[in-house]
Phi, psi and omega in degrees: 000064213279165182048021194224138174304099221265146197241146159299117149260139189211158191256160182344270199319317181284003166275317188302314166324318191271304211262001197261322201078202193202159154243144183299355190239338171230121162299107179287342164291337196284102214306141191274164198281146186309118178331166194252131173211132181246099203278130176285317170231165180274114195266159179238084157327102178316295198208179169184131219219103173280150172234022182145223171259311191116217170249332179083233182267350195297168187244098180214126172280038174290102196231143143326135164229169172204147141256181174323309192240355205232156160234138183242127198227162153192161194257141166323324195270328158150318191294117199234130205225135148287083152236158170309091170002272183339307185229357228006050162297143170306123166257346161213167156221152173223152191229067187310350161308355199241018172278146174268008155288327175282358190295298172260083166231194191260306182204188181281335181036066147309114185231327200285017183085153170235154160242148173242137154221129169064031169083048199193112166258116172267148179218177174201171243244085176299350165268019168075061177215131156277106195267144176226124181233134166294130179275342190315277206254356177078000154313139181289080184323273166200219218192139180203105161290113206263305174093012160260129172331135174240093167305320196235173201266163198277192189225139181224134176255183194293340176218021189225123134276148181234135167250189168209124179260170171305335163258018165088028172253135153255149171221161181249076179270175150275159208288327229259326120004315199067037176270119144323115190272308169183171181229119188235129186115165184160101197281321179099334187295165197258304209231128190228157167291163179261126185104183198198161160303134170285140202270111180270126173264169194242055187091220202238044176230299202210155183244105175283138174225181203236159166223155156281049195235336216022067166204160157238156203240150202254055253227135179289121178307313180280352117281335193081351180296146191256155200239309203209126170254153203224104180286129192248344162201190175219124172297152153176160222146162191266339185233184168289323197291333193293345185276340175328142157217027190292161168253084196262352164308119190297111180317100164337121153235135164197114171029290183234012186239143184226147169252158175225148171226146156294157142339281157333276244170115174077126166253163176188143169265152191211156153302108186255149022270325213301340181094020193274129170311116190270294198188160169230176189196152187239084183258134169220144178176152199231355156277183198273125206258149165236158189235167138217229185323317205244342196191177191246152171233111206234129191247128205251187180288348173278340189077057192233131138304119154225173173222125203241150160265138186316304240240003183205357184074338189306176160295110150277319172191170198215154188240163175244324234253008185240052194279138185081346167340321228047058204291158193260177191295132180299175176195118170292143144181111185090043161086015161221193199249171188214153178194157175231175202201171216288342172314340194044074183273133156220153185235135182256104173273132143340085187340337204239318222222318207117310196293109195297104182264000166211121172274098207228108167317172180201294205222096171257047172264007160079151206244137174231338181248155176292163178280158168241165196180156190222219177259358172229018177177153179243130184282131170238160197219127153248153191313312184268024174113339192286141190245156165203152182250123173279087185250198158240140189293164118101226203281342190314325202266014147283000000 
């Protein structure tokens, strides 16, 4: 990050630690052992898919994307795959390790997630690259040196990609092109969790992001100028660490309304444009919220589950029971909220109660990103590369 100011990063669990303190005699981090569950219902493996080596131990936000017909999957290493929803036959593979920007790296380190949009998957890069692939046939579209570490997967409205680098600058290309359009930003923090928020666009008007500022910022697609903040806490603590405030959540929007949660301390919903406040609530998490009609599904740093209702903030129910797991970002699918966890483990909770009603090892090189899913499967990426497509057997999964 040469000319640029450099920060301590630490990742969730090693902030919690840090802000929790520790005893000589019992480790209080030490994730309790995997429930006991007498499964009400059944999961099926559809299919199971390698895309690579994976991520390994790396702190890599590599997660599954799908469209109508393709699940897009890639490996720490460069290898980015296609397959058919359906049976998962490969329909292309590409291997960005063969770009000669990678030539002397170690590896390519595909870190940021993937996106598809508008017939376009993108990924991007900590060696500081945005790659664009024809979602078709997996040709490389282009290629755009961002020259910043890149953590989190980018964001595309219909003619703009938006990135976020590890020191809080967003950028802007064009989609069909690659053109750097403009760069806005810089958070300045000396000490932040490692990753960062995904740059949410709103239509084709504002791109929203998380800061370690504990705000979001609220920035015009078409200039890059910041228009609005949305504070979602105030630090405060006796040291820095106690003091984290990031927003590495990607802001939640369903329709004129967006949630945001701090590190720290607080979710809250709030109203766009005027910013008017619905609710706050006192919540911490540096992952990714999921909705479905009635509520949000929320994973906290303890790795404790809720589920809030939208629409007043109150509680419907909170699970407990998998604490310090490193349990992963929630995902509804089929009337439950679902998470995985390092054991690779994934669990189904009851949407309405809470209650795990299925329990399944999937992978036990562990699972870190959440499943994505859709009305006919849920995709999981596991460390070590393995993708599976997922459902629930028998009449349960009407």
């Amino acid at each position: 990050m040469s000319g640029l100011k450099k920060k301590l990063i630490l990742t969730g669990i090693a902030a919690v630690m840090m802000l929790g303190g520790c005893s000589k005699d019992i480790d209080v981090y030490e994730p309790v052992p995997a429930p006991f569950v007498k499964n009400v219902i059944e999961t099926k493996i559809l299919w199971k898919k390698s895309v690579g080596s994976g991520v390994g131990k790396y702190y890599t936000q590599l997660a599954p994307t799908f469209d109508e017909v393709k699940v897009y999957a890639a490996s720490r290493n460069g290898d980015v795959y296609a397959f058919n929803k359906d049976d998962g036959s490969r329909e292309w593979h590409l291997d960005i390790d063969d770009e000669e920007e990678n030539d002397n790296r170690r590896s390519t380190r595909l870190s940021g997630g993937l996106v598809v949009s508008y017939g376009t998957l993108y990924v991007t890069s900590e060696n500081g690259y945005l790659y664009a692939i024809d979602a078709t046939d997996g040709v490389l579209k282009w290629k755009a040196n961002v020259g910043q570490e890149i953590m989190s997967a980018p964001g595309a409205s219909m003619d703009k990609v938006f990135v976020l680098t590890i020191t809080g600058q967003l950028l802007a290309f064009d989609a069909d092109t690659g053109e750097k359009l403009w760069s806005n930003g810089n958070d300045g923090a000396v000490i932040s969790l490692r990753g960062d928020s995904s740059p949410l666009p709103l239509g084709n008007q504002v791109v929203l992001y998380g800061t370690s500022g504990g705000k979001v910022n609220i920035v015009s697609q078409e200039s890059g100028v910041l228009i609005n903040q949305i504070k979602v806490n105030v630090s405060s603590g006796a040291t820095q660490i106690a003091r984290l405030n990031d927003v590495n959540s990607t802001p939640l929007n369903i329709l004129n309304e967006v949630y945001t949660v701090a590190f720290n301390g607080n979710l809250q919903g709030v109203v766009l444009p005027e910013i008017k406040h619905l609710w706050k609530r006192q919540y911490s998490s540096c992952l990714n919220m999921a909705s479905d009609s009635t509520d949000l599904a929320i994973t906290d740093v303890s790795g404790h589950v809720y589920a809030i209702i939208r629409v007043d903030g109150t509680q419907r129910w909170a699970n407990t029971s998998l604490t310090y797991r490193n349990v992963t970002a929630p995902v509804y699918f089929k009337r439950h909220v679902v998470v995985g966890d390092y054991e690779g483990y994934i669990y189904l909770m009851d949407d309405a109660t809470g209650e795990i009603k299925s329990m399944r090892q999937i992978d036990s090189s562990g699972l870190y990103t959440a499943p994505v899913a859709d009305e006919q499967a849920m995709y999981i990426q596991a460390r070590d590369g393995s993708l599976y497509a997922v459902d629930i057997a028998g009449d349960d999964a009407e």
